[in-house]
LOTI-179734 format. One record per atom (N, C-alpha, C): residue number from 1; residue in one letter; atom name; x, y, z. Coordinates in nm, 3 decimals. Layout:
N
  num  residuo  atomo     east    north       up
  NUM        A     CA        X        Y        Z
...
END
This chain:
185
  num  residuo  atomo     east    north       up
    1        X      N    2.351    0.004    1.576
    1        X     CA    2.336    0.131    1.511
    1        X      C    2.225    0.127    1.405
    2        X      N    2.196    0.009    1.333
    2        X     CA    2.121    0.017    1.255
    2        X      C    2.007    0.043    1.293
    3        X      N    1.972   -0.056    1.408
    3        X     CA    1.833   -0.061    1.461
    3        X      C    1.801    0.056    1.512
    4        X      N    1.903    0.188    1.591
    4        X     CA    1.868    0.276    1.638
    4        X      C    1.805    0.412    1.529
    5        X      N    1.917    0.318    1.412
    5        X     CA    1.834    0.437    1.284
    5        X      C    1.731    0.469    1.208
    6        X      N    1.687    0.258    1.216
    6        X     CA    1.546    0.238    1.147
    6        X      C    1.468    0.291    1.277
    7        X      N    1.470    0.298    1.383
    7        X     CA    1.388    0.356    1.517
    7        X      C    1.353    0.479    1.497
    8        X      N    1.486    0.567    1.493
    8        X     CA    1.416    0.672    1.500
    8        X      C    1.371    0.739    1.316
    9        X      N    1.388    0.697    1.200
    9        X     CA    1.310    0.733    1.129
    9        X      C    1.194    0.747    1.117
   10        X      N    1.159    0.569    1.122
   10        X     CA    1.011    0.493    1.144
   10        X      C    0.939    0.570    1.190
   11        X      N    1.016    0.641    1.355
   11        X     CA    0.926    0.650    1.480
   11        X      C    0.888    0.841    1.429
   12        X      N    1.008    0.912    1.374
   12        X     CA    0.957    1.016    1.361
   12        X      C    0.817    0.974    1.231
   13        X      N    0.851    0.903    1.140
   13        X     CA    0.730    0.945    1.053
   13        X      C    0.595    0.871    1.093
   14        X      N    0.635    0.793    1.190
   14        X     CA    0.498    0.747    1.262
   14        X      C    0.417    0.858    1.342
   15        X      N    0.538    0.901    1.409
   15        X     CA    0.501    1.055    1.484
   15        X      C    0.412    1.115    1.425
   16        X      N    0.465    1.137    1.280
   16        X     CA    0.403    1.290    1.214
   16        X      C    0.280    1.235    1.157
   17        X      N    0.275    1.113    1.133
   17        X     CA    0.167    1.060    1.055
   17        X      C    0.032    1.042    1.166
   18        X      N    0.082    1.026    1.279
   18        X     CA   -0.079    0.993    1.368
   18        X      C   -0.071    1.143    1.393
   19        X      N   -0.019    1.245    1.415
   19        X     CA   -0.023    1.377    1.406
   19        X      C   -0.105    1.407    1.300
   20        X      N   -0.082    1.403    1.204
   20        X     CA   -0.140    1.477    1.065
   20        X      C   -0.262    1.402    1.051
   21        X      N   -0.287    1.304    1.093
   21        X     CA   -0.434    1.200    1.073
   21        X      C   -0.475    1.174    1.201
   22        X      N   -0.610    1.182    1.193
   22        X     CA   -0.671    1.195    1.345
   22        X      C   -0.728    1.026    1.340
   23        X      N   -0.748    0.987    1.257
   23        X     CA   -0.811    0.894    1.231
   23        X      C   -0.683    0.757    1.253
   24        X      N   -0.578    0.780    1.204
   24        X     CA   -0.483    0.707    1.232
   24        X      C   -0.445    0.714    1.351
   25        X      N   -0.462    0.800    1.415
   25        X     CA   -0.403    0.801    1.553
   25        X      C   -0.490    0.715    1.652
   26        X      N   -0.614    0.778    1.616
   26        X     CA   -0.753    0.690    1.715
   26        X      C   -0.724    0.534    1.710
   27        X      N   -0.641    0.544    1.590
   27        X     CA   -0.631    0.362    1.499
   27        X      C   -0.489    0.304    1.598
   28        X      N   -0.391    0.385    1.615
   28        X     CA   -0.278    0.343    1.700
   28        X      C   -0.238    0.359    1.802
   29        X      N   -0.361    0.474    1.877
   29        X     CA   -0.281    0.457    1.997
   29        X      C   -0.314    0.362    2.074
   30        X      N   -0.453    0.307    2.107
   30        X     CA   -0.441    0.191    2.155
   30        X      C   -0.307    0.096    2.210
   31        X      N   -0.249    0.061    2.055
   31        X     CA   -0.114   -0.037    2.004
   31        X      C   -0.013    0.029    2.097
   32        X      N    0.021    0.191    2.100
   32        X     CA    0.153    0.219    2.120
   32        X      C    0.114    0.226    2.266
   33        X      N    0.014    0.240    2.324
   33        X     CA   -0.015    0.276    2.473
   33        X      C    0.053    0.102    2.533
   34        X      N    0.033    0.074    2.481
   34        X     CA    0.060   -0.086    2.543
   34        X      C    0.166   -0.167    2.488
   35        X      N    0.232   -0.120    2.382
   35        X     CA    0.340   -0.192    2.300
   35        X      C    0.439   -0.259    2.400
   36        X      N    0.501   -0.228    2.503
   36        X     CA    0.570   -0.256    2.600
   36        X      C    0.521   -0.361    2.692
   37        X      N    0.405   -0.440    2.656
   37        X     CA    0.301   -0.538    2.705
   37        X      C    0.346   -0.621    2.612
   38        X      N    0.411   -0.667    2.499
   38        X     CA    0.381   -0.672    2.415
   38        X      C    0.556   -0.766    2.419
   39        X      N    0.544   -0.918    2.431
   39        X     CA    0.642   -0.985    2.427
   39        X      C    0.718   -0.966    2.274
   40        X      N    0.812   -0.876    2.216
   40        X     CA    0.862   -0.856    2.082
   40        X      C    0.962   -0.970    2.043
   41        X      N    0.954   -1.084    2.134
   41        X     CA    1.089   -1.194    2.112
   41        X      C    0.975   -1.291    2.077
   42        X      N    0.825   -1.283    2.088
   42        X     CA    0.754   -1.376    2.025
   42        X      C    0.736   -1.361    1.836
   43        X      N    0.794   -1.270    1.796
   43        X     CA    0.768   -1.247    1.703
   43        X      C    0.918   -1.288    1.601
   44        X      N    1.067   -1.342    1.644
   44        X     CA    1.134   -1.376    1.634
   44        X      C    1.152   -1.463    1.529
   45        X      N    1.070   -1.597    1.537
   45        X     CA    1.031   -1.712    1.452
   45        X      C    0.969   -1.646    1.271
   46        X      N    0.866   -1.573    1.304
   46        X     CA    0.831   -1.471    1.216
   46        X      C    0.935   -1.381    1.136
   47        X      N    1.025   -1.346    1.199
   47        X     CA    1.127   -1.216    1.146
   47        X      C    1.213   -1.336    1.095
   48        X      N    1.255   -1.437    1.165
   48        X     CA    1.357   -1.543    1.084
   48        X      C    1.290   -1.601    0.904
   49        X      N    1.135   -1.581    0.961
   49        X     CA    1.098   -1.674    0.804
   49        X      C    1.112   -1.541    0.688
   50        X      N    1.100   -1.450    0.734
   50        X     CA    1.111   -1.300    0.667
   50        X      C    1.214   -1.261    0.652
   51        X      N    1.311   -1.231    0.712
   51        X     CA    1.446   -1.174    0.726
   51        X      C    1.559   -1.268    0.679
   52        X      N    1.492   -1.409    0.707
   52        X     CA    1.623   -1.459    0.703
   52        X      C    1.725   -1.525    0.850
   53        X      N    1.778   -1.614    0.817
   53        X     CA    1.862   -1.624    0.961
   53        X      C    1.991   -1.619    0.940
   54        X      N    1.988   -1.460    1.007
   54        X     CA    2.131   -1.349    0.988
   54        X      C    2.080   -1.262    1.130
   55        X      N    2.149   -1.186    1.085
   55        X     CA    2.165   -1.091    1.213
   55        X      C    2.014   -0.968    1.188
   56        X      N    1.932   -0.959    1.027
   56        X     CA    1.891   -0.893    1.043
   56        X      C    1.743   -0.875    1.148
   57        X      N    1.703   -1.013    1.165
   57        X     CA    1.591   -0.998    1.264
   57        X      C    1.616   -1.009    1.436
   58        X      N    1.783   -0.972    1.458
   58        X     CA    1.760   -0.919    1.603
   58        X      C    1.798   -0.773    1.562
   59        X      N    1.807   -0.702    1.438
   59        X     CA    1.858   -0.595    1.410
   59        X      C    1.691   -0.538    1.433
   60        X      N    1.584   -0.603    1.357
   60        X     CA    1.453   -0.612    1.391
   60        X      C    1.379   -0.600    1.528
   61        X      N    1.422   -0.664    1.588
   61        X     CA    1.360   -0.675    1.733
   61        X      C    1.434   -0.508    1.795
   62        X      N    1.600   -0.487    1.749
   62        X     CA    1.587   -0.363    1.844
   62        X      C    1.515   -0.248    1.763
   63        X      N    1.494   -0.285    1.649
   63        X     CA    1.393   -0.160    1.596
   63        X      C    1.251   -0.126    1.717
   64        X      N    1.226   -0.287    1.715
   64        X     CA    1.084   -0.336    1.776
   64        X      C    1.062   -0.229    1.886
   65        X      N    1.157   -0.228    1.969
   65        X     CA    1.185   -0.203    2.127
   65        X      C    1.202   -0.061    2.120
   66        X      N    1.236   -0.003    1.988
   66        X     CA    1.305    0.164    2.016
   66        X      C    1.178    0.215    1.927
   67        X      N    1.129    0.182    1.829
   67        X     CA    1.032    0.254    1.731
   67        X      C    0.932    0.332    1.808
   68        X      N    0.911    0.293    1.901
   68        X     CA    0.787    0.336    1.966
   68        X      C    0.813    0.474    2.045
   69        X      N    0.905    0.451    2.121
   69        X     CA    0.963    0.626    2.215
   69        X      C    0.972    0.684    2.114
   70        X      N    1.028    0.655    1.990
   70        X     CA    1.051    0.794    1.922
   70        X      C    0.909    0.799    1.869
   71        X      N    0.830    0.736    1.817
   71        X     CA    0.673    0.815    1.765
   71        X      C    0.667    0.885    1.840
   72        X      N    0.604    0.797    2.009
   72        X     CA    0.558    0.902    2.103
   72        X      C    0.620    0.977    2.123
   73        X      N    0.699    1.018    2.133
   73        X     CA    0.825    1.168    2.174
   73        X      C    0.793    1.305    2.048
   74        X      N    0.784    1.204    1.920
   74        X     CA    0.772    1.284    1.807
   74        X      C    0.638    1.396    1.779
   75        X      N    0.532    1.232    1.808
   75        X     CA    0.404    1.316    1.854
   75        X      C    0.381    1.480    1.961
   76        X      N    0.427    1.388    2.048
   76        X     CA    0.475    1.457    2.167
   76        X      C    0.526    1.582    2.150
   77        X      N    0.624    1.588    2.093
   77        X     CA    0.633    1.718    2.029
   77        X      C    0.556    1.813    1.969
   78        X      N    0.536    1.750    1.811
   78        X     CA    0.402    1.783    1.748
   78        X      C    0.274    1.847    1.808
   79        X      N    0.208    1.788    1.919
   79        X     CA    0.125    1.801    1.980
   79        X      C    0.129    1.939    2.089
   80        X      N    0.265    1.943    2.108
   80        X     CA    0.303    2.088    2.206
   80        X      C    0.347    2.209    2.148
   81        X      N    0.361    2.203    1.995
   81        X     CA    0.381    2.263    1.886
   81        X      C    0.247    2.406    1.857
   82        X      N    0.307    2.505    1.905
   82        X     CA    0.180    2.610    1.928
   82        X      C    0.143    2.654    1.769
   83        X      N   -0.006    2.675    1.814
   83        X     CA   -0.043    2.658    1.601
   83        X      C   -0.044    2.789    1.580
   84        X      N    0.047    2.897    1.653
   84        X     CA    0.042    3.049    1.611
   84        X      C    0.152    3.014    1.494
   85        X      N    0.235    2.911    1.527
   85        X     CA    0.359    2.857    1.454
   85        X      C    0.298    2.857    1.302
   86        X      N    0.234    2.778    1.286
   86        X     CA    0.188    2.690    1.147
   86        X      C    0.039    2.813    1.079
   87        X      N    0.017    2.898    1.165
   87        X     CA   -0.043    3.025    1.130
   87        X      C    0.053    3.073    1.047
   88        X      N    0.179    3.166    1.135
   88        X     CA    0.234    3.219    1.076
   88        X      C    0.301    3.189    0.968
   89        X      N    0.365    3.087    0.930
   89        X     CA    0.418    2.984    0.857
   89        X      C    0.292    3.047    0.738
   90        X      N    0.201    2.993    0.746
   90        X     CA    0.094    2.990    0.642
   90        X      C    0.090    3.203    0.620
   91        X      N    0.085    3.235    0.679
   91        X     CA    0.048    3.430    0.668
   91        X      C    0.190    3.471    0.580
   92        X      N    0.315    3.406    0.604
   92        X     CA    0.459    3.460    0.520
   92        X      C    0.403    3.364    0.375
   93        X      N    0.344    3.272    0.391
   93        X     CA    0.356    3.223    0.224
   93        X      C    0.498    3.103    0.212
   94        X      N    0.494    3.073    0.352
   94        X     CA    0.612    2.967    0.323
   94        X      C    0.620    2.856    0.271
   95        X      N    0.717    2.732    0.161
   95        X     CA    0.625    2.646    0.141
   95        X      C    0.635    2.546    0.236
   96        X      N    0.568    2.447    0.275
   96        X     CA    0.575    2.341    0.310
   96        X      C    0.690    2.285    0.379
   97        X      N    0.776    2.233    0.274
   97        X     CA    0.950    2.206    0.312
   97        X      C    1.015    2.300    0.402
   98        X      N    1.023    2.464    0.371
   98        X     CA    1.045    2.594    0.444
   98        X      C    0.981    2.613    0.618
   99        X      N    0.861    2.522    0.614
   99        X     CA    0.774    2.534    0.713
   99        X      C    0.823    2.435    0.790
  100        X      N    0.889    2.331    0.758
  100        X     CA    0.869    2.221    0.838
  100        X      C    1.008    2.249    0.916
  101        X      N    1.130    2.279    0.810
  101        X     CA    1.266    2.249    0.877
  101        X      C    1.270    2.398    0.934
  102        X      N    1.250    2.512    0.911
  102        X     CA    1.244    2.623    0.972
  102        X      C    1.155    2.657    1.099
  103        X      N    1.072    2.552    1.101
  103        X     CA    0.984    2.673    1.212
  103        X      C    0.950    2.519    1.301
  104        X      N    0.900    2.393    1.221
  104        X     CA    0.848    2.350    1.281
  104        X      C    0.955    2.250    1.386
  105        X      N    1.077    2.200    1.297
  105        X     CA    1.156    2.120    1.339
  105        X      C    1.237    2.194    1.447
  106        X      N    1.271    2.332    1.458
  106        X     CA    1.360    2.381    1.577
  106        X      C    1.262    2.389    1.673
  107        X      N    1.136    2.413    1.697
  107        X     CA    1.032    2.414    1.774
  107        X      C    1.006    2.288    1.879
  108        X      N    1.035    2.154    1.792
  108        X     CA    0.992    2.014    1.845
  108        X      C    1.109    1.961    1.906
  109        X      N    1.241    2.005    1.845
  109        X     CA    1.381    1.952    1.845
  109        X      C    1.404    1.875    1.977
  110        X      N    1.366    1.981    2.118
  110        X     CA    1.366    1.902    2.213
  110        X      C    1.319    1.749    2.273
  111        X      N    1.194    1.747    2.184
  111        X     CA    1.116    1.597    2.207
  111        X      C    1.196    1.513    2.124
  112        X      N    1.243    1.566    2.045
  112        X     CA    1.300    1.451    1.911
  112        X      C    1.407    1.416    1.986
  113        X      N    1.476    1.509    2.049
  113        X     CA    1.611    1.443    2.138
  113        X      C    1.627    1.331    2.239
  114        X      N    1.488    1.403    2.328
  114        X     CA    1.450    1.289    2.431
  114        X      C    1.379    1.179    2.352
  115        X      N    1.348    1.146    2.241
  115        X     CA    1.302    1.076    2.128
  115        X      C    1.432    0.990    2.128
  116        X      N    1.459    1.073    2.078
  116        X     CA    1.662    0.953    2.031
  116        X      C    1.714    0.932    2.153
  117        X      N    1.731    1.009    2.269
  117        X     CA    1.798    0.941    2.391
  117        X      C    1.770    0.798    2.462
  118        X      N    1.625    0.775    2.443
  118        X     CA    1.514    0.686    2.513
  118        X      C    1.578    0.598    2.375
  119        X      N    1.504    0.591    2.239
  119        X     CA    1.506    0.518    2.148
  119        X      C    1.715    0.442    2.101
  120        X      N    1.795    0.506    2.136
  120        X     CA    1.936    0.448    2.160
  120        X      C    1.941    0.351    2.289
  121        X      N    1.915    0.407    2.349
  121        X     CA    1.884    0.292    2.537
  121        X      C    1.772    0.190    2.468
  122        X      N    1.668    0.183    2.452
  122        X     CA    1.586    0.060    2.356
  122        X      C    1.608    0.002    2.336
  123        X      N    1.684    0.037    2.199
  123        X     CA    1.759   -0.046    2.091
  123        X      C    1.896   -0.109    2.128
  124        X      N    1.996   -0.046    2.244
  124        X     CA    2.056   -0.121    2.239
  124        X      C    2.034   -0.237    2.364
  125        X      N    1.956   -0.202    2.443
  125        X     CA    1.852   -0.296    2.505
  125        X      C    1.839   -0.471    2.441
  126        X      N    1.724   -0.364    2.300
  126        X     CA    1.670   -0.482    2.307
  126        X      C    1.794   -0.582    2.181
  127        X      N    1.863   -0.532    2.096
  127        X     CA    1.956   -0.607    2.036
  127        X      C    2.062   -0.691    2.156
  128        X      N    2.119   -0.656    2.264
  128        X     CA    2.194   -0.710    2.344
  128        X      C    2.113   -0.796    2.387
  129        X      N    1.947   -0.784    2.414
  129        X     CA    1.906   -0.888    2.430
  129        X      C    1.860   -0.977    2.361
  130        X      N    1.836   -0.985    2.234
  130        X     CA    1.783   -1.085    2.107
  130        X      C    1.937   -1.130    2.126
  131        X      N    2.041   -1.102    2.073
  131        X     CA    2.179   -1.186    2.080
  131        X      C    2.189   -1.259    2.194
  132        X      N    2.175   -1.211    2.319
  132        X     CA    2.186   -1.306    2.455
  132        X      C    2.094   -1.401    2.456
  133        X      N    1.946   -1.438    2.343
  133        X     CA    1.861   -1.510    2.413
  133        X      C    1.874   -1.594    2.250
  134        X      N    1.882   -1.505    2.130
  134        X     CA    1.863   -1.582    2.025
  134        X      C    1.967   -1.593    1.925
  135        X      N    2.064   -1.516    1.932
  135        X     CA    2.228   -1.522    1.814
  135        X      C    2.319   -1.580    1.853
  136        X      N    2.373   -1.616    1.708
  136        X     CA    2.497   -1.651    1.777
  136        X      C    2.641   -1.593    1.751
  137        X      N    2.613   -1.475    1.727
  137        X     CA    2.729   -1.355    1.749
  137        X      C    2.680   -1.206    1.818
  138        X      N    2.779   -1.113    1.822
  138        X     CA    2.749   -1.021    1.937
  138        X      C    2.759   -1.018    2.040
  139        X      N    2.745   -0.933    2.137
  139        X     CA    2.804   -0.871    2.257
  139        X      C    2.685   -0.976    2.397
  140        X      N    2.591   -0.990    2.330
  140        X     CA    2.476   -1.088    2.419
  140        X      C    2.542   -1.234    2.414
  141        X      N    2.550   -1.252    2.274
  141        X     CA    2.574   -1.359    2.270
  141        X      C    2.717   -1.451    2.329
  142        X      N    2.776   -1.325    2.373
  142        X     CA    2.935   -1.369    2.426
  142        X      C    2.918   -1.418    2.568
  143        X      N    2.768   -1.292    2.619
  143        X     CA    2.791   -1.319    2.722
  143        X      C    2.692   -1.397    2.846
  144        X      N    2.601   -1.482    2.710
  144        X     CA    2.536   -1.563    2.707
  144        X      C    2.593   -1.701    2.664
  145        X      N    2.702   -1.721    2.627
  145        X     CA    2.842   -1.843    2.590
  145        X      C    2.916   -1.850    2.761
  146        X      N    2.977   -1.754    2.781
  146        X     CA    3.027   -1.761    2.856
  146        X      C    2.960   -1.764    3.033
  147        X      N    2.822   -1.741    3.043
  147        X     CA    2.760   -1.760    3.119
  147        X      C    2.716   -1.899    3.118
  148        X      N    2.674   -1.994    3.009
  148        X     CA    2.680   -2.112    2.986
  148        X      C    2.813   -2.199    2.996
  149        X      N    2.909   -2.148    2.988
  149        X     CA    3.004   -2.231    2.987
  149        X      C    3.113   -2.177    3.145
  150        X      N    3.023   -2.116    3.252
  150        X     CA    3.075   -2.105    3.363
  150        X      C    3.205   -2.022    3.393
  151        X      N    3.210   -1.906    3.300
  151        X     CA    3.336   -1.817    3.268
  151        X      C    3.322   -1.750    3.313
  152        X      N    3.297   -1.700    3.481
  152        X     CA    3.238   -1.566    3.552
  152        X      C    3.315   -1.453    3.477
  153        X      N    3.459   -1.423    3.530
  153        X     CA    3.591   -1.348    3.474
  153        X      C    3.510   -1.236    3.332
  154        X      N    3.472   -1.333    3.218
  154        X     CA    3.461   -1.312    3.073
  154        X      C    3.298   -1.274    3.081
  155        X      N    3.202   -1.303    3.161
  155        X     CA    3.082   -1.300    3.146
  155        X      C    3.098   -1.179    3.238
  156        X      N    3.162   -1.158    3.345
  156        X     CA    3.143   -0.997    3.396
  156        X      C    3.211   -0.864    3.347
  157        X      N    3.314   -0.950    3.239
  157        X     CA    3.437   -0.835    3.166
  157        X      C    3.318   -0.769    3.052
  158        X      N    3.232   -0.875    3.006
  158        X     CA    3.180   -0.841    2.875
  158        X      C    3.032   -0.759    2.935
  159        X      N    2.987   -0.786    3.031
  159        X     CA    2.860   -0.724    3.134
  159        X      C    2.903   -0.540    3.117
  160        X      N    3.042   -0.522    3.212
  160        X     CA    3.103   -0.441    3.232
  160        X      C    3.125   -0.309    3.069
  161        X      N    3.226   -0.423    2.969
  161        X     CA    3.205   -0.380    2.866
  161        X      C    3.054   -0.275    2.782
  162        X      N    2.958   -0.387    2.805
  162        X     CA    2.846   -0.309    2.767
  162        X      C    2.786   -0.208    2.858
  163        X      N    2.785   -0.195    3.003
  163        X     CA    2.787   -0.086    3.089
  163        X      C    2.857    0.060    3.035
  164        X      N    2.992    0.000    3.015
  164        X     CA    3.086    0.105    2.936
  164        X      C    3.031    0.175    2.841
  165        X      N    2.960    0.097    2.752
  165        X     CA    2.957    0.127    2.586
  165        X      C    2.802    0.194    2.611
  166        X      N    2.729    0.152    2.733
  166        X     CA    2.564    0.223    2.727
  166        X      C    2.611    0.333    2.763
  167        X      N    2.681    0.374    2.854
  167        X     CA    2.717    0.464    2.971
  167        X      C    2.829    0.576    2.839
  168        X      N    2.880    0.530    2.797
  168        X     CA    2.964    0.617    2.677
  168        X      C    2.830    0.711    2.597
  169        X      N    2.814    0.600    2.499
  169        X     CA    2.626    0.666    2.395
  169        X      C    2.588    0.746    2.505
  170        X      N    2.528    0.742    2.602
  170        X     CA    2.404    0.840    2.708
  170        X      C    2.502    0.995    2.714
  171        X      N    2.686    0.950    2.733
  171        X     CA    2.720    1.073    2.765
  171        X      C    2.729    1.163    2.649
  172        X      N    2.754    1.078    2.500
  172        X     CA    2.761    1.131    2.370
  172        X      C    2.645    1.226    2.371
  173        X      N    2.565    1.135    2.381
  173        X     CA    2.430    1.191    2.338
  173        X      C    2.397    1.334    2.463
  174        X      N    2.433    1.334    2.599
  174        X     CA    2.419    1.440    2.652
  174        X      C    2.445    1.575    2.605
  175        X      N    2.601    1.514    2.554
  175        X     CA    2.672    1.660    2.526
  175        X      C    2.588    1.732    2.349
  176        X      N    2.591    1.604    2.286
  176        X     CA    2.485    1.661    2.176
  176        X      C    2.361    1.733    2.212
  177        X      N    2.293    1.667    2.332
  177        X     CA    2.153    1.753    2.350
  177        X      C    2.246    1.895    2.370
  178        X      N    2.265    1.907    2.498
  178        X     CA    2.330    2.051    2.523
  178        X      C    2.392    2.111    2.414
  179        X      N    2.442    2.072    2.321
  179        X     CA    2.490    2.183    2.220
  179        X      C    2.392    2.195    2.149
  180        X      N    2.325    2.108    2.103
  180        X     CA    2.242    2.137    2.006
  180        X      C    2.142    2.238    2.059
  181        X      N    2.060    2.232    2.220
  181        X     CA    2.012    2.334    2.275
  181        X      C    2.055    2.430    2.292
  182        X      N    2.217    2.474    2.310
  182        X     CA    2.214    2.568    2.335
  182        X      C    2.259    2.643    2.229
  183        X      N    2.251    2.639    2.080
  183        X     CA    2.267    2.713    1.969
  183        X      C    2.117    2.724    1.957
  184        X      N    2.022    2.673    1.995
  184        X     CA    1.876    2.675    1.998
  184        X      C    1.831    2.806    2.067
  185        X      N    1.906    2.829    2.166
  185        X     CA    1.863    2.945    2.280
  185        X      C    1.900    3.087    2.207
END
C-alpha cells in the first residue's frame, strides 16, 4: 500500500510537472519511454545503503515499478485536456486551486484512474517480487521459502493467495472506476 501511494503521488506530480515544463519533459521522456528496460532490482544494493535494511527499499522498488504509469497516464490526461477548459477557467477569473480541482481534475479523472489501476498491478508486482528475490518477510518471501524448501502444498496455497488478493484490488478498483464515472456523467 505504501508503495502504491508514493506511485501514484510522485507519478501525478511528475505528470503535471513535464506537462507544465516543456523543457522537462524533452529532459524525461527519453527515461520514461524506456523505464521498463530498465532492470529496477539493480538498484537494490543502492536503496539498502540509503534506506536501510528493512522493508523500506522493496517498499522502494514497488514505487520503482508503479511511478511511471501513473506520470504517463497523468500526462496523458493533461495532454487530452481541451484548452477551451483552461481558457475558460482564465475568462470566469478563477483562481488557480478553483481551476485545477473544478475543471481540470474532473476532466482528466479518467486517465488518473487508468493511472492508479495500472500503477496498483505495478506495485504490487513489483513488491511481491523484491520480497521473493530479496526479503525476508512478506507474501514473496513465503513463497520463495517454501519453494526452496520443496513445500509445493504452501508455495501454491500462497501463489493462489496472491492471485486472490491481485484479483480482489482490480475488482475494488473496478467498481470505484464505475462509480466514480458514473457521478461524472
Amino acid at each position: 500500500m505504501q508503495a502504491l501511494s508514493l506511485a501514484v503521488v510522485l507519478g501525478m506530480i511528475g505528470g503535471a510537472l513535464m506537462h507544465r515544463f516543456g523543457r522537462l519533459r524533452a529532459v524525461l521522456q527519453p527515461v520514461v519511454s524506456s523505464w521498463y528496460a530498465v532492470p529496477v532490482f539493480a538498484f537494490y544494493p543502492m536503496l539498502i545503503a540509503l534506506l536501510g535494511l528493512n522493508q523500506r527499499p522493496v517498499v522502494a522498488i514497488g514505487t520503482l515499478f508503479a511511478v511511471v504509469v501513473m506520470a504517463v497516464n497523468t500526462l496523458d490526461g493533461l495532454d487530452r485536456l481541451p484548452v477551451s477548459v483552461v481558457k475558460s477557467a482564465r475568462l470566469m477569473h478563477l483562481s488557480s486551486a478553483r481551476t485545477v480541482f473544478s475543471l481540470m481534475l474532473p476532466a482528466v479523472l479518467p486517465a488518473l484512474i487508468t493511472g492508479f489501476k495500472l500503477a496498483a498491478t505495478y506495485a504490487f508486482i513489483g513488491v511481491i517480487a523484491a520480497e521473493f528475490i530479496l526479503s525476508t518477510q512478506g507474501l514473496g518471501h513465503a513463497i520463495a521459502y517454501a519453494y526452496n524448501d520443496f513445500d509445493m502444498r504452501s508455495m501454491y496455497a500462497l501463489m493462489l493467495l496472491v492471485l486472490i488478493l491481485s484479483g480482489a484490488v482490480q475488482l475494488m478498483l473496478l467498481l470505484l472506476e464505475r462509480r466514480v464515472l458514473l457521478h461524472r456523467a
